[in-house]
C-alpha angles and dihedrals in degrees: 000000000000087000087059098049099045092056098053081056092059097042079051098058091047099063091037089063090043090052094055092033088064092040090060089048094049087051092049096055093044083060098048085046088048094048089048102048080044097057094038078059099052092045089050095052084037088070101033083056090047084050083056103047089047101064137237117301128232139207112237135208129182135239105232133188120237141092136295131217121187131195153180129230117218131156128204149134134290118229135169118266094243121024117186130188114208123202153152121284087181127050142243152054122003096225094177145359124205119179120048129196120311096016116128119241135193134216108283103021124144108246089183150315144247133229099268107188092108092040088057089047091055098051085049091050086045090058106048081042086056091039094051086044095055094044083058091056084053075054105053094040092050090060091038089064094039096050081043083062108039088046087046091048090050092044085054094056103042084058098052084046098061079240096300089118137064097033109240094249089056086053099043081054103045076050102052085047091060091061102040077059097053088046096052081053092050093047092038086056090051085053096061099055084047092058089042099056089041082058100042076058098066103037080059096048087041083053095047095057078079101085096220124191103235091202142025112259143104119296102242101179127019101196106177132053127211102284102024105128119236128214126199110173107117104000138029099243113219112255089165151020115204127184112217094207135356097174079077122035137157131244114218114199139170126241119204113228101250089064098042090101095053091049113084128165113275093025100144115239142170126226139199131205121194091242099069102018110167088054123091122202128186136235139164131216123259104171138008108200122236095202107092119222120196125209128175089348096313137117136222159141137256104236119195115211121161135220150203120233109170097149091048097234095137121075130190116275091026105149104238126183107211126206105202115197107228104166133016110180109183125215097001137163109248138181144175109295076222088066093060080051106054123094119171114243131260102254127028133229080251098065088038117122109277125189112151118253101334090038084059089044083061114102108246121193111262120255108022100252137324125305124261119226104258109231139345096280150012107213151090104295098006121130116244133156128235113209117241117189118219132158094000095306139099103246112192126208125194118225135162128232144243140175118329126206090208094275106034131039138184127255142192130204154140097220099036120098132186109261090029103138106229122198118253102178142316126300143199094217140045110300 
């Protein structure tokens, strides 16, 4: 029994002095993970202070030397430089055409004709009118000349009569016949310029039903066929549309509103049409339009340029999109248009909340405070500053600026050089 008894409290002992042995090692091992959790820490605040030291970092751009072109982006529509419609004053049926689309056509030809037979009818009817007109002048002369005589032979006896005879009644009559006869002759002559100019009428109606071209050009649009019936009564109804030129031939564009004031008349411009699009060819302007158009809500102006088309590769309504030249500046000092934007921001990574390790682990507001407005103006010919950054500090230099393209724009100033590196905005990394 006391052997027993002895041996459990050995078997006893011996667990008692495991259990603490692993106890010591557990513990060991919670203190190296600790150190190490502790130093990854430190090394961790060690570099977010040296960031801070060191400063924030920028985004740089250059001022370069070079030129600027600027230019203005407008679409429209080609059309010849004189588009006529040709018609009919008088009306009827067409009897015959003679030209079709395309064909070339001189001053004079004859486009088609109208059934003339009417027309004929009335120059006939106009004649006989003028012929009838002038018999009754014959007419009118021949009792002219016999009233003339009857009043002359009483006038003579009375006179012999010592004015017994005639009565004076029979000789106011045989006078006032003498002048209703100079008046028929008067009113028989009107007649006959009447007759003639009805008749001038009818020669000239009898003329127009020859469609003739009234200039040398190219037939667009052929809009009748041979027995279609033309009527003339209110308005002349379109038979033809001729192009005067096309080897010369106008570009109408429109402007928007907001480049109106950079677009003058000969500024110089290329143009594209989707036929030939890799092809540029070039126009200059000739009018911008001081009459506004609004179309969904936008508003624009007709621009004139105009164009040469010797070979005839251009045809009207083509869509064109015009890049007008505005502005050229040679041999210019230009930077980012970023760099006009930046301003640096309130409060510094310096003045920011520090803490060590658990002051960094604090949240802080983005950005570091809201942006200045750099400058004292954003347009053509303000004065305004770009940031350089030397020697660890924002350095600003006032310019003042020109024209921009969009992505350049010219400067001018005492204390900036070609090659200076500008700021255009802040940056995680080094600049």
């Amino acid at each position: 029994m006391s052997t027993t008894n002895a041996s459990h409290d050995e078997d006893l002992a011996a667990l008692v002095a495991e259990g603490a042995d692993g106890g010591r090692r557990k513990r060991v091992r919670l203190l190296v993970a600790g150190g190490l959790v502790l130093a990854v820490l430190a090394a961790w605040g060690a570099t977010r202070s040296a960031g801070r030291d060191a400063g924030p970092t920028y985004v740089t751009g250059k001022v370069t030397r070079g030129d600027l072109t600027v230019r203005v982006s407008a679409t429209g529509t080609l059309q010849p430089t004189n588009e006529v419609d040709v018609g009919s004053e008088v009306s009827g049926l067409v009897e015959t055409v003679l030209v079709d689309d395309n064909d070339r056509v001189k001053t004079g030809q004859v486009l088609a004709r109208l059934d003339v037979s009417k027309l004929n009818d009335a120059v006939v009817n106009a004649k006989a009118a003028l012929a009838s007109a002038e018999a009754r002048v014959l007419q009118a002369v021949a009792t002219v000349k016999e009233s003339a005589a009857n009043l002359s032979r009483l006038r003579q006896v009375a006179e012999l009569s010592g004015g017994k005879v005639p009565s004076k009644t029979e000789l106011e009559t045989a006078e006032a016949a003498a002048a209703r006869a100079l008046a028929d002759e008067a009113s028989a002559k009107a007649a006959v310029d009447q007759a003639r100019a009805a008749l001038s009428s009818a020669e000239t109606n009898l003329s127009k039903a020859s469609i003739r071209s009234p200039i040398d050009g190219v037939v667009l649009s052929r809009q009748v066929e041979p027995g279609q019936t033309v009527a003339a009564s209110f308005t002349a109804p379109v038979l033809f549309t001729l192009a005067e030129d096309l080897a010369e031939m106008e570009l109408q564009v429109d402007v928007d509103e907001a480049d109106v004031g950079q677009v003058k008349a000969r500024q110089a411009a290329t143009f594209t049409v989707d036929a030939y699009s890799s092809r540029k060819y070039p126009a200059r302007i000739t009018r911008v339009g001081y009459g506004s158009q609004t179309k969904d809500g936008v508003v624009s102006y007709k621009t004139i340029l105009t164009v040469d088309n010797d070979d005839l590769s251009l045809r009207p309504g083509m869509t064109a999109t015009a890049e007008i030249t505005t502005v050229e500046r040679k041999d210019v000092l230009l930077v980012p248009n970023a760099a006009l934007r930046f301003s640096p921001a309130d409060a510094s990574d310096a003045k920011r909340p520090s803490g060590g390790i658990v002051g960094s682990l604090i949240p802080r507001p983005p950005g570091g405070g809201a942006k200045k407005p750099n400058g004292n103006g954003n347009g053509k010919g303000s004065a305004q500053k770009v940031w350089v950054f030397e020697d660890g500090k924002l350095l600003d230099v006032p310019v003042t600026v020109g024209a921009s393209d969009g992505s350049l724009t010219e400067v001018t100033g005492s204390a900036l050089r070609e090659g200076m590196a500008v700021v255009t905005e802040s940056g995680e990394g080094p600049s």
